[in-house]
N, CA, C and O atoms as a Tinker XYZ file with bonds, in Angstrom:
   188  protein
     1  N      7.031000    2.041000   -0.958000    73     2
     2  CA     6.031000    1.016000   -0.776000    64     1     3
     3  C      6.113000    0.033000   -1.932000    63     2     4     5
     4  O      6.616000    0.430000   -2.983000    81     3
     5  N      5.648000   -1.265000   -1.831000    73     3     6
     6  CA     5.528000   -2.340000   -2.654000    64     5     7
     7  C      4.219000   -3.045000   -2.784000    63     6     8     9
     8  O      3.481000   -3.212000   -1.813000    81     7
     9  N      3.916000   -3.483000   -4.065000    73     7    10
    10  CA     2.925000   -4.124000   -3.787000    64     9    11
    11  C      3.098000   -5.763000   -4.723000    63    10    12    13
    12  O      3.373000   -6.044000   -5.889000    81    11
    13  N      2.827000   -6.429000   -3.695000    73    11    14
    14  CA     2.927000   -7.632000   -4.470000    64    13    15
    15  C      1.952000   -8.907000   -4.124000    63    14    16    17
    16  O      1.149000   -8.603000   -3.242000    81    15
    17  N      1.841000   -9.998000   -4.502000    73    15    18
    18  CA     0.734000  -11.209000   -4.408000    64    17    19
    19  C      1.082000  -11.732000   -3.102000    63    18    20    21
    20  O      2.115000  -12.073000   -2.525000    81    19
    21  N     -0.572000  -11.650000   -2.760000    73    19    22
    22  CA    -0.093000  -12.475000   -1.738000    64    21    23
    23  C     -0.912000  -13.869000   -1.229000    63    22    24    25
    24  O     -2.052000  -13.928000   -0.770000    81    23
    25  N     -0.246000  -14.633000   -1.391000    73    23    26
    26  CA    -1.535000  -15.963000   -1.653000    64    25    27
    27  C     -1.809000  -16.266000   -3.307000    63    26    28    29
    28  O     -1.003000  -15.956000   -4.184000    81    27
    29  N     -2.635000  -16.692000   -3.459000    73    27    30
    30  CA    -3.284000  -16.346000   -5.046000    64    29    31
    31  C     -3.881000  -15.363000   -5.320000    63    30    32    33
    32  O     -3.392000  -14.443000   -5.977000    81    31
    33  N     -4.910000  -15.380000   -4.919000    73    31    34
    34  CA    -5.876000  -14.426000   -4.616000    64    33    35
    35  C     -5.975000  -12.455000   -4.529000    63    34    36    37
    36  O     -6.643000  -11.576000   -5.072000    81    35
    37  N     -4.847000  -12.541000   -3.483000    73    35    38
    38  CA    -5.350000  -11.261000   -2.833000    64    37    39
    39  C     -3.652000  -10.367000   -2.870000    63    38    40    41
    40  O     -2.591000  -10.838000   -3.280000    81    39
    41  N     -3.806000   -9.523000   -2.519000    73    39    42
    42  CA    -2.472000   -7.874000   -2.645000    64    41    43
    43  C     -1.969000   -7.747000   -1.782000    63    42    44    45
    44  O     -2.553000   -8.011000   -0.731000    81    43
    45  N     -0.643000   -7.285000   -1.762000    73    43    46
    46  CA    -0.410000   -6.839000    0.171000    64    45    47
    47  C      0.314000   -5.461000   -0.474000    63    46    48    49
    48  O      0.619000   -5.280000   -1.653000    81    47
    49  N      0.451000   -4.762000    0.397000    73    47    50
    50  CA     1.049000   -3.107000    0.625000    64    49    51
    51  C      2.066000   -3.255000    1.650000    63    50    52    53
    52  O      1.779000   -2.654000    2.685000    81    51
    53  N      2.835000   -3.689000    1.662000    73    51    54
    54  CA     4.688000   -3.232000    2.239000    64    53    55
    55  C      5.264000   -2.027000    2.243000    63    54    56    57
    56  O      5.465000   -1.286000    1.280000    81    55
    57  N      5.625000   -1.800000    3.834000    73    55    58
    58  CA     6.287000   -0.168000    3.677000    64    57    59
    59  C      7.573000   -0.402000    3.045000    63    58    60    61
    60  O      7.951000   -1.465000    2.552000    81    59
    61  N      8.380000    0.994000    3.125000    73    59    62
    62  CA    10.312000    0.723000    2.628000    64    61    63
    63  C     10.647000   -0.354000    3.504000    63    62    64    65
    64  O     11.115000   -1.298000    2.867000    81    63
    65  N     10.577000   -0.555000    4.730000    73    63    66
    66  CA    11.196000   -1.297000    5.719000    64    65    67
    67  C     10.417000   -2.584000    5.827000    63    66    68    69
    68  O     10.337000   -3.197000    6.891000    81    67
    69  N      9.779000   -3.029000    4.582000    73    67    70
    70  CA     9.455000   -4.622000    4.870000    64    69    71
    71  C      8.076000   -4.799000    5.333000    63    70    72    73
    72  O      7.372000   -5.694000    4.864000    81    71
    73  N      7.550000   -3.780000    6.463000    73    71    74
    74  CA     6.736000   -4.399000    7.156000    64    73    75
    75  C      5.280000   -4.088000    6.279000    63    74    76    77
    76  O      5.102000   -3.089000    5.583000    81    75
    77  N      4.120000   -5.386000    6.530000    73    75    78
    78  CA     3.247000   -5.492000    5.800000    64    77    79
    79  C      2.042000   -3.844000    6.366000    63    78    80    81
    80  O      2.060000   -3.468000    7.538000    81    79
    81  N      1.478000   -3.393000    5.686000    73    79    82
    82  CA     0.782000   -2.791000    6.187000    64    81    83
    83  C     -0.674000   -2.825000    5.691000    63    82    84    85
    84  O     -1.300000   -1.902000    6.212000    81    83
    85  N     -1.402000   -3.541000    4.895000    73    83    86
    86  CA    -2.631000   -4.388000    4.469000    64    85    87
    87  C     -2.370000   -5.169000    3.091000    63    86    88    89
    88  O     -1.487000   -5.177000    2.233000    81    87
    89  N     -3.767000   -5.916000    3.351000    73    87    90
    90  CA    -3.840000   -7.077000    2.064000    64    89    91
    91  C     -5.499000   -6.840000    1.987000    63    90    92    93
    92  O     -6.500000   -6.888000    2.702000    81    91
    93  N     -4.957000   -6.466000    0.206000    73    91    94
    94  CA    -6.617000   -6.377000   -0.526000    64    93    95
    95  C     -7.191000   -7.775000   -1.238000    63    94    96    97
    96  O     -6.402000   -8.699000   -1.441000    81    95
    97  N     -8.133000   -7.852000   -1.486000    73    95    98
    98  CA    -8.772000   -8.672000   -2.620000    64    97    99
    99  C     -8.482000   -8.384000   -3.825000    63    98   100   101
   100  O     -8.096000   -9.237000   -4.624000    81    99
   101  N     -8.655000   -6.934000   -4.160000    73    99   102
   102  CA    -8.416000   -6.587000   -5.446000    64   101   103
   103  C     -7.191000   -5.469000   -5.701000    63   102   104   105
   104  O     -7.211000   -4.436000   -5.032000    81   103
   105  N     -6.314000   -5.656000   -6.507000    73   103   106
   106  CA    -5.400000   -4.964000   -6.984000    64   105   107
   107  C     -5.455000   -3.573000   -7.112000    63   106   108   109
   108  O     -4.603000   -2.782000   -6.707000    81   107
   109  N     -6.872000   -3.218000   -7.902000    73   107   110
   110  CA    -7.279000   -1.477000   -7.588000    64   109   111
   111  C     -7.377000   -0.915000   -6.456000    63   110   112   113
   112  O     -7.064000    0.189000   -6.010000    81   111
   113  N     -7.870000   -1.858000   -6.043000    73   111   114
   114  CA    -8.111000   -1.275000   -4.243000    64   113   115
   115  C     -6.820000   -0.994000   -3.761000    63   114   116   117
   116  O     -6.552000    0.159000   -3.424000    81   115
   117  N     -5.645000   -2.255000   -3.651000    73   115   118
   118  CA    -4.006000   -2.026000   -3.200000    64   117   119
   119  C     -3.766000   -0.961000   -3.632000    63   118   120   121
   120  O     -3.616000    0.015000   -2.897000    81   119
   121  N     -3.632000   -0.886000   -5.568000    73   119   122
   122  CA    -3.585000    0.481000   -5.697000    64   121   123
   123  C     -3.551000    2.000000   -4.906000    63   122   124   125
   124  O     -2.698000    2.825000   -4.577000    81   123
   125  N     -5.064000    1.828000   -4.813000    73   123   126
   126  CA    -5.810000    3.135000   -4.225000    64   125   127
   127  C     -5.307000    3.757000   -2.465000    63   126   128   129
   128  O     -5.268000    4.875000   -1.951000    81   127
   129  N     -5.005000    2.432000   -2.008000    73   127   130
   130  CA    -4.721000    2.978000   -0.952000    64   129   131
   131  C     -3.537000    3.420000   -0.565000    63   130   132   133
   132  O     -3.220000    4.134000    0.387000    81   131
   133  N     -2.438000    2.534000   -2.052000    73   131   134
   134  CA    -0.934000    3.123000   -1.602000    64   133   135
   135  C     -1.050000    4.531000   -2.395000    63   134   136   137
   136  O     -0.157000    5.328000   -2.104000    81   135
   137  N     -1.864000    4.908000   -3.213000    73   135   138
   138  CA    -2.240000    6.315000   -3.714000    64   137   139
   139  C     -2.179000    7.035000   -2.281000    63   138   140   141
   140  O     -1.218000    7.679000   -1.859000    81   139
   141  N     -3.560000    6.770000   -1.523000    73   139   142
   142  CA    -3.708000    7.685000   -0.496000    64   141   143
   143  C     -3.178000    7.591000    0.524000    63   142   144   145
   144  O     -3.559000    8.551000    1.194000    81   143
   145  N     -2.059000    6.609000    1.442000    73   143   146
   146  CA    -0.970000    6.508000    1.633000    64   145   147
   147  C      0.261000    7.595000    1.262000    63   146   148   149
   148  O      0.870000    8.357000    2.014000    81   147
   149  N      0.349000    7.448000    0.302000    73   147   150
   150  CA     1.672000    8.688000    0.054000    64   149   151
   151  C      1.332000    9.784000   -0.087000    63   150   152   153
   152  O      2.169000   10.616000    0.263000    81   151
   153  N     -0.025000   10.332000   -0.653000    73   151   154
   154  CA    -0.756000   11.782000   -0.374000    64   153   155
   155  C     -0.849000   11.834000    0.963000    63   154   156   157
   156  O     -0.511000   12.972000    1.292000    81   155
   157  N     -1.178000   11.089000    2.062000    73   155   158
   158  CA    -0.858000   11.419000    3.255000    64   157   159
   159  C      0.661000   11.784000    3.589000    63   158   160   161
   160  O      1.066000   12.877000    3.985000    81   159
   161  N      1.203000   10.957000    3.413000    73   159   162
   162  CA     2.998000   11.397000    3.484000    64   161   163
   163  C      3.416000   12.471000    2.733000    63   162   164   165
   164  O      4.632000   12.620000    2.851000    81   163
   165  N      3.013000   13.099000    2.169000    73   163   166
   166  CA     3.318000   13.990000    1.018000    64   165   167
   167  C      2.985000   15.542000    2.296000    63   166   168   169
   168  O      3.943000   16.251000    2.605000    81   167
   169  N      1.771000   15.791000    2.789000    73   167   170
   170  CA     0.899000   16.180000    3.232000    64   169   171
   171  C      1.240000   16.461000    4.495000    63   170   172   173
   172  O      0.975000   17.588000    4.913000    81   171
   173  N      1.931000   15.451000    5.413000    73   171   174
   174  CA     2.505000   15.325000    7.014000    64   173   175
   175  C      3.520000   16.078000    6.684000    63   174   176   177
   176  O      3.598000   17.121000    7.333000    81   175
   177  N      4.695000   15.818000    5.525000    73   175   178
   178  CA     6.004000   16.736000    5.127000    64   177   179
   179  C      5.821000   18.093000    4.949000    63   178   180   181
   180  O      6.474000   18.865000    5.651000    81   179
   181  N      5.075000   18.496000    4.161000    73   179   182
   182  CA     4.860000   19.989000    4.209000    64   181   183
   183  C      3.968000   21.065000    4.911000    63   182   184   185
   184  O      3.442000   22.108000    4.522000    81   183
   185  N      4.016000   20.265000    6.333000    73   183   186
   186  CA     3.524000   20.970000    7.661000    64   185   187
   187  C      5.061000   21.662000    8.475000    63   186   188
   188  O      4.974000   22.271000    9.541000    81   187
């Protein structure tokens, strides 16, 4: 995942393959969700 600007303003969350998968206001927030994002992926794998 990537996270980079998008606009002035606001964050976006990009999977490996490019595609956008949200845009925050705030950077912690982008953060937080590519946190809980990959604890989900982490989580689906060791089923």
């Amino acid at each position: 995942m990537r996270l980079l600007r998008y606009g002035q303003r606001y964050w976006a969350i990009y999977d490996k393959n490019g595609e956008l998968i949200c845009v925050t206001v705030y950077k912690k927030g982008a953060l937080e969700v590519m946190k809980r994002l990959n604890n989900n992926e982490r989580e689906e794998s060791d089923l």
